[in-house]
Backbone as JSON Lines, residues from 0, in Angstrom:
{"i":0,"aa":"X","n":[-12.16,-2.07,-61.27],"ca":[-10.91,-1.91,-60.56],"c":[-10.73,-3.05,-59.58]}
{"i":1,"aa":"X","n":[-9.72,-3.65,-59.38],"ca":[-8.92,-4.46,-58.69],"c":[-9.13,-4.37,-56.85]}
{"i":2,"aa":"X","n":[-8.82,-2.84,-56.57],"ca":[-9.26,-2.28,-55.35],"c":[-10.61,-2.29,-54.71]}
{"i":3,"aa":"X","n":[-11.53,-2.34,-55.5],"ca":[-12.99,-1.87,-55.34],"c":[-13.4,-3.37,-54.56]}
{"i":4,"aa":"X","n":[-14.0,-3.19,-53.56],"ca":[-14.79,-4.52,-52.56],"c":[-16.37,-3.91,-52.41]}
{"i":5,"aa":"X","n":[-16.81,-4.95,-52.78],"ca":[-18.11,-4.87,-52.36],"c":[-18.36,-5.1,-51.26]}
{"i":6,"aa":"X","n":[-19.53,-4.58,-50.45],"ca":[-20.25,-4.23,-49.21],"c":[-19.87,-5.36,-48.67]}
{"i":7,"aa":"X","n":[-20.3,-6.79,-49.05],"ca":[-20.24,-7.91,-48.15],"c":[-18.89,-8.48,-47.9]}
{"i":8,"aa":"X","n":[-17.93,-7.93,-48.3],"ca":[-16.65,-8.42,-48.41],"c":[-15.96,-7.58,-47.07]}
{"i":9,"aa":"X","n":[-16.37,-6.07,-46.5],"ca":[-15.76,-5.74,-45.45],"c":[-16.37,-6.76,-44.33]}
{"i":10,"aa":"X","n":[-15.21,-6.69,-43.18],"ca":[-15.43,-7.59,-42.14],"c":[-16.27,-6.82,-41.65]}
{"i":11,"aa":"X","n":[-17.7,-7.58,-40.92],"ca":[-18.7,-7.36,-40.13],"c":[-18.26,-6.0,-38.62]}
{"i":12,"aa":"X","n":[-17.56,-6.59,-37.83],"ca":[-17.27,-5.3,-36.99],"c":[-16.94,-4.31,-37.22]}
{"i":13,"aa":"X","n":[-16.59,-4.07,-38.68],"ca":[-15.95,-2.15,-39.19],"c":[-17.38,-1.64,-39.98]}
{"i":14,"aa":"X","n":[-17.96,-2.71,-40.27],"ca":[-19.4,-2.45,-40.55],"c":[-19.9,-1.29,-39.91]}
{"i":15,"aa":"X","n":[-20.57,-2.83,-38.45],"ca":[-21.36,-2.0,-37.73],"c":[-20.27,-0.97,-36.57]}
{"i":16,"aa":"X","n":[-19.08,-0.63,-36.8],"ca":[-18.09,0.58,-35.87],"c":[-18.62,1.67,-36.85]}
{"i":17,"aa":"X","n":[-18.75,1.61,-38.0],"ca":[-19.06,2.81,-38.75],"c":[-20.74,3.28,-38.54]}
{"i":18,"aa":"X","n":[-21.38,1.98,-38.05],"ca":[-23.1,2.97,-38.28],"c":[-23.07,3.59,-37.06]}
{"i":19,"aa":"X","n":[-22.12,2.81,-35.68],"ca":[-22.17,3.37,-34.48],"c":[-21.9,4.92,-34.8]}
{"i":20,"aa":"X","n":[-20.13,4.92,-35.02],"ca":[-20.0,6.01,-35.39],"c":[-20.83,7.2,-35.83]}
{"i":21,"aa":"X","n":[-21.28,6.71,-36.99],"ca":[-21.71,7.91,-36.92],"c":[-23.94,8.18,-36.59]}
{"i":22,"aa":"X","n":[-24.21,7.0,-35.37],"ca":[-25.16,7.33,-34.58],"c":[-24.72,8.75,-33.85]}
{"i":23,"aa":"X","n":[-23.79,8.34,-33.3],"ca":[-22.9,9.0,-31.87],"c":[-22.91,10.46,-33.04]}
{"i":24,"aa":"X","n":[-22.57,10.44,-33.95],"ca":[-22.03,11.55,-34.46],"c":[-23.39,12.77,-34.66]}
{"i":25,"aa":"X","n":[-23.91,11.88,-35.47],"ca":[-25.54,12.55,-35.32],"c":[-26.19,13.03,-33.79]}
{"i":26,"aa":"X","n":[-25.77,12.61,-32.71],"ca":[-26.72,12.94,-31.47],"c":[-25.52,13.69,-31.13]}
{"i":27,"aa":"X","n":[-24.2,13.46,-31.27],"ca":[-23.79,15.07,-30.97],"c":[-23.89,16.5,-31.66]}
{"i":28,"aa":"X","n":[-24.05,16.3,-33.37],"ca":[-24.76,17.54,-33.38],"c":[-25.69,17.92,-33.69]}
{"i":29,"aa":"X","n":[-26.98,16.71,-32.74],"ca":[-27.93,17.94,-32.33],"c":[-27.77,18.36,-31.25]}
{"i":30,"aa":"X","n":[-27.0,18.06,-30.11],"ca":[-26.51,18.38,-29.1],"c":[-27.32,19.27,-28.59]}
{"i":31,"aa":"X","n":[-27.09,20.67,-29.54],"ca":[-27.53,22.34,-28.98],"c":[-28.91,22.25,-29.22]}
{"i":32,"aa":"X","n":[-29.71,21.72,-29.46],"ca":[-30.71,22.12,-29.78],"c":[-31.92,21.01,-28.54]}
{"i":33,"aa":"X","n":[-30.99,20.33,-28.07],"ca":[-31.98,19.52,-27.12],"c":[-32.79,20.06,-26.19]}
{"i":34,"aa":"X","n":[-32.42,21.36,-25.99],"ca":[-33.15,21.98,-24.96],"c":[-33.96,23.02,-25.3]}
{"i":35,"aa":"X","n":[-34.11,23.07,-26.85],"ca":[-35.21,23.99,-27.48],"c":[-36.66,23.73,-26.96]}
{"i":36,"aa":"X","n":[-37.51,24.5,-26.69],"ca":[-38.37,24.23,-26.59],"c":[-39.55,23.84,-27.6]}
{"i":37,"aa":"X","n":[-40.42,23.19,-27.53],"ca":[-41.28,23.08,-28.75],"c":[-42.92,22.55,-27.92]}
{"i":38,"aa":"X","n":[-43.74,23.35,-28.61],"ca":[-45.58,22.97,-28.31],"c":[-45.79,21.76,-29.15]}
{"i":39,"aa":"X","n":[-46.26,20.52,-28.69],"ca":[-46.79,19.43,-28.96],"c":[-48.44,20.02,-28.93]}
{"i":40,"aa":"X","n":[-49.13,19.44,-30.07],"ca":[-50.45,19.49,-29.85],"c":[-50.72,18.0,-30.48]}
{"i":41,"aa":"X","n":[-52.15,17.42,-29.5],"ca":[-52.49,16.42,-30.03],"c":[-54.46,16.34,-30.34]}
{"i":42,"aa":"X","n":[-54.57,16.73,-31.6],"ca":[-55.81,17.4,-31.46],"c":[-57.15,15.71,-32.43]}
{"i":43,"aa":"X","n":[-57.78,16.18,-31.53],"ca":[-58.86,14.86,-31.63],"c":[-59.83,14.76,-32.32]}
{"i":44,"aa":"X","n":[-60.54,16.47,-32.36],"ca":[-60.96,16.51,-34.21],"c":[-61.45,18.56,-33.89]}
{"i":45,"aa":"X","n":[-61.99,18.59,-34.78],"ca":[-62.24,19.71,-34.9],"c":[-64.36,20.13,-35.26]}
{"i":46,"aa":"X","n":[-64.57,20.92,-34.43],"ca":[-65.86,21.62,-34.84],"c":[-66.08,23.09,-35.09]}
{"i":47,"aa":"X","n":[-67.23,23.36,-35.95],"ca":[-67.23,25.14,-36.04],"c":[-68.43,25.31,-35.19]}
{"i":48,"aa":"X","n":[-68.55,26.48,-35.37],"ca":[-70.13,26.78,-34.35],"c":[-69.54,28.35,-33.84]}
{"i":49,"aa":"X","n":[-71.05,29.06,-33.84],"ca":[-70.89,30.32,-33.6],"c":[-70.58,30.83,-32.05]}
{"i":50,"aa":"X","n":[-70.78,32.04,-31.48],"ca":[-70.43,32.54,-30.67],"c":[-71.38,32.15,-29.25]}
{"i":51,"aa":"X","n":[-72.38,32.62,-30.03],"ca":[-73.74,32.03,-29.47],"c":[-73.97,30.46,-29.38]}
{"i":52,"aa":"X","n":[-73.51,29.91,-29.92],"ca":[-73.09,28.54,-29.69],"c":[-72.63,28.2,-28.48]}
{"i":53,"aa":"X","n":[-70.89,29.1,-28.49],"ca":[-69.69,28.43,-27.91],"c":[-70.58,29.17,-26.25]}
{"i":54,"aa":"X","n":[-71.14,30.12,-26.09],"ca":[-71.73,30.45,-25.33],"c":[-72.7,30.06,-24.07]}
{"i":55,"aa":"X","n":[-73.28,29.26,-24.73],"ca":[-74.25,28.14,-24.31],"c":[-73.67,26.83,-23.79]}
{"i":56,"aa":"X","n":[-72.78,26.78,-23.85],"ca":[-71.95,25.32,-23.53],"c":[-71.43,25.79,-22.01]}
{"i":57,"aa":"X","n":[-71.9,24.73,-21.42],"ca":[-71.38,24.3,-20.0],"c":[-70.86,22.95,-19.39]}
{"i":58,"aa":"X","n":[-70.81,22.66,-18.5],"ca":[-70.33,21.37,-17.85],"c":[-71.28,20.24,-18.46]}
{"i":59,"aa":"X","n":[-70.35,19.57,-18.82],"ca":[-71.25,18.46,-19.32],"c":[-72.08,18.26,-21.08]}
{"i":60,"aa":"X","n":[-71.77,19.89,-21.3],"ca":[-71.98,19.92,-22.71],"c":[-71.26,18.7,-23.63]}
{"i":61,"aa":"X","n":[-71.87,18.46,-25.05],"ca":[-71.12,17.03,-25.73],"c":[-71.41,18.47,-27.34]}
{"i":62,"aa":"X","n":[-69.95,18.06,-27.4],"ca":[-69.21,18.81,-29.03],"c":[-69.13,17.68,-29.89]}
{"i":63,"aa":"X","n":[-70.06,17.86,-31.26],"ca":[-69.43,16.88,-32.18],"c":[-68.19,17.11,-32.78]}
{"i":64,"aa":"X","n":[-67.42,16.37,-33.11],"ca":[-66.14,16.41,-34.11],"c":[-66.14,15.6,-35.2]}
{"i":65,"aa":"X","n":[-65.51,16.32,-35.94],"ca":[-65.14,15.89,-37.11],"c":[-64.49,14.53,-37.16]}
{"i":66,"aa":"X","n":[-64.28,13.74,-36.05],"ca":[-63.61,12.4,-36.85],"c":[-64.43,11.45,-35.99]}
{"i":67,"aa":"X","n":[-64.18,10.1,-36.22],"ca":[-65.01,8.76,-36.34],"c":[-64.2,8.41,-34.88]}
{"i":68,"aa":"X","n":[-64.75,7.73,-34.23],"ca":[-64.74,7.02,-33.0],"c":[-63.33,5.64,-33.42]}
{"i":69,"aa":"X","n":[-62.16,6.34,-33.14],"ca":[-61.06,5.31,-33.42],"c":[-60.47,5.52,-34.59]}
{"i":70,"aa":"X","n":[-60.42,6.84,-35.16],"ca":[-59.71,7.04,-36.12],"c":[-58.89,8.11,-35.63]}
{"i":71,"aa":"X","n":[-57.66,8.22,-36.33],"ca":[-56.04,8.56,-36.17],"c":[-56.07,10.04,-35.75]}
{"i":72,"aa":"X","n":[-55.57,10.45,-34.81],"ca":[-55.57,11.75,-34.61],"c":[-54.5,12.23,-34.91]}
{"i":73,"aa":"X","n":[-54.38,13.67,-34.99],"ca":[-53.43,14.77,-35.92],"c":[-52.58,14.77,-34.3]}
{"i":74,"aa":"X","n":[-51.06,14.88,-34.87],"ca":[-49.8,15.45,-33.77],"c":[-49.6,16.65,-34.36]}
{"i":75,"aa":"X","n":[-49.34,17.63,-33.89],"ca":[-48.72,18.86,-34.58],"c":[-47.12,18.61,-33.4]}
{"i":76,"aa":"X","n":[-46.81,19.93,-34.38],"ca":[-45.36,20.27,-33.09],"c":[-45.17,21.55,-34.04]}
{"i":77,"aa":"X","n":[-44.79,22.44,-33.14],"ca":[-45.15,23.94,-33.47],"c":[-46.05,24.37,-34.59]}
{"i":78,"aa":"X","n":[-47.44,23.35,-34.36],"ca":[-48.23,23.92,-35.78],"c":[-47.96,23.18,-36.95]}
{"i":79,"aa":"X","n":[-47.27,22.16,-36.88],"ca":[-47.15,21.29,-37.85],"c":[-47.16,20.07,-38.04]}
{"i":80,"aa":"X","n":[-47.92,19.78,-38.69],"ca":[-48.61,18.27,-38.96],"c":[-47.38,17.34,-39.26]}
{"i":81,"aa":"X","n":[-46.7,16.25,-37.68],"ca":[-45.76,15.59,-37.84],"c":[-46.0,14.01,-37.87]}
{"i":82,"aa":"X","n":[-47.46,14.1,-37.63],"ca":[-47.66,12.5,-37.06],"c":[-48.98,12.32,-36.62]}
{"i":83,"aa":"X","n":[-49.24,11.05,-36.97],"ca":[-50.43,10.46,-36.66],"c":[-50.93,9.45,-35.57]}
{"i":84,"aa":"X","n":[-51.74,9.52,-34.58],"ca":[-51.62,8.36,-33.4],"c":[-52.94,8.0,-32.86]}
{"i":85,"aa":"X","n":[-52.58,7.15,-31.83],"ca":[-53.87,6.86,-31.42],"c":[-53.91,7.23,-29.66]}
{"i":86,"aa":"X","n":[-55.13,7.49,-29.24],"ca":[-55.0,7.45,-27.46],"c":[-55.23,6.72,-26.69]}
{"i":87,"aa":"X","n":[-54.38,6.92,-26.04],"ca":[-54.03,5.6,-24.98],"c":[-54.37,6.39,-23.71]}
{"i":88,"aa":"X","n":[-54.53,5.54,-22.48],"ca":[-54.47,5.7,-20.98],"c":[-53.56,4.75,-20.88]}
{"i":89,"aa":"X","n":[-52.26,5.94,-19.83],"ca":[-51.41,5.31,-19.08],"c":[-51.32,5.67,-17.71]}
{"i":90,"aa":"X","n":[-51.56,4.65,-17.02],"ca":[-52.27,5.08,-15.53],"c":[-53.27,6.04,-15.61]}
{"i":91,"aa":"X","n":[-53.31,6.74,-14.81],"ca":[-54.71,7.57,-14.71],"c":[-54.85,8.96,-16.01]}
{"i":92,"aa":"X","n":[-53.79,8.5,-16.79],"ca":[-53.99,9.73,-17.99],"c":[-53.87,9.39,-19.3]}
{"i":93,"aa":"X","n":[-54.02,10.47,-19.94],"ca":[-54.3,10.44,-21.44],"c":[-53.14,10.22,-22.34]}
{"i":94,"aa":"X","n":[-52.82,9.62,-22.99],"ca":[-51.29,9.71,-23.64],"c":[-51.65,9.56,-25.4]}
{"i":95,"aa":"X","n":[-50.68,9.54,-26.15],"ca":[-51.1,9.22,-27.74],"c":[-49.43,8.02,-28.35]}
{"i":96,"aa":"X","n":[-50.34,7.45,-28.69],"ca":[-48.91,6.46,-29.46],"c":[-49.31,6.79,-30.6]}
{"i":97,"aa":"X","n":[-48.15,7.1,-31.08],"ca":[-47.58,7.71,-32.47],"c":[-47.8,6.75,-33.89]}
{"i":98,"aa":"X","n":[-48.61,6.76,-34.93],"ca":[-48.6,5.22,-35.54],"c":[-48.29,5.62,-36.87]}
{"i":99,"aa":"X","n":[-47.71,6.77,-37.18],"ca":[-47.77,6.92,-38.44],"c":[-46.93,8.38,-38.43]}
{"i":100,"aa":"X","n":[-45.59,8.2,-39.07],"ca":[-44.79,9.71,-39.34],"c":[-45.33,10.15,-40.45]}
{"i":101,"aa":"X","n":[-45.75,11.16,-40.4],"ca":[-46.37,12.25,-41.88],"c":[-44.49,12.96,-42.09]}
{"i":102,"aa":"X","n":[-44.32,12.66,-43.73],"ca":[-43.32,13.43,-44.16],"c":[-44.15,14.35,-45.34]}
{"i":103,"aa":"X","n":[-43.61,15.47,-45.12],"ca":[-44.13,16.79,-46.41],"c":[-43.2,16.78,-47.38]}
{"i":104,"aa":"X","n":[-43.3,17.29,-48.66],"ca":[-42.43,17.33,-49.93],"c":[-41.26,18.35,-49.07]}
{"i":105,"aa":"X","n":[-41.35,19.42,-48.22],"ca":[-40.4,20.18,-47.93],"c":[-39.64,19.48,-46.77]}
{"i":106,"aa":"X","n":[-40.38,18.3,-46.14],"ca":[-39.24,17.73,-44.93],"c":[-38.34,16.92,-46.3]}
{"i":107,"aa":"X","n":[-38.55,16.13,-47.05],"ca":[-37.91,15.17,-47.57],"c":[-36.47,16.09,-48.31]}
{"i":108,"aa":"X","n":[-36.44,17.06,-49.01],"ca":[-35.62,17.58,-49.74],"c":[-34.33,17.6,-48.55]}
């Protein structure tokens, strides 16, 4: 068809007015939901051990875990595995930068 323009043929500013658009459009509707609450967990590895175990542990006790000294720790957010990071100190605390989004077959659909 005669009518039909390809991508590079619209002028550059109606371009990028349209991705603005609809940025703006997207952050208004999540609007309602910004103030949901949600549990972040940022967990560093995991051990088992019995009762009598967990028992015996006091100040200063040392727990092995399951992961390697500098490898990626699990983000959850309500219990669900969203992301992968590493820990950081920022000023006097603990923080995690994010290095890796985990998508599941059920986020993508």
């Amino acid at each position: 068809m005669a009518d039909d323009l390809a991508l590079e043929e619209f002028p550059e500013s109606t371009a990028l007015a349209t991705v603005e658009d609809a940025t703006e459009k997207a952050a208004v509707d999540l609007a309602p939901v910004f103030d949901v609450p949600v549990n972040i967990s940022a967990v560093l590895g995991k051990t088992h051990m019995t009762v009598a175990q967990l028992l015996k542990l006091n100040r200063g006790s040392v727990l092995e875990l399951d992961r390697k000294v500098g490898e990626a720790i699990d983000i959850f957010v309500n219990n669900r595995l969203v992301a992968r990071g590493e820990v950081v100190v920022v000023e006097d605390r603990l923080g995690v930068t994010m290095t890796e989004i985990i998508k599941t077959e059920d986020q993508a659909a």
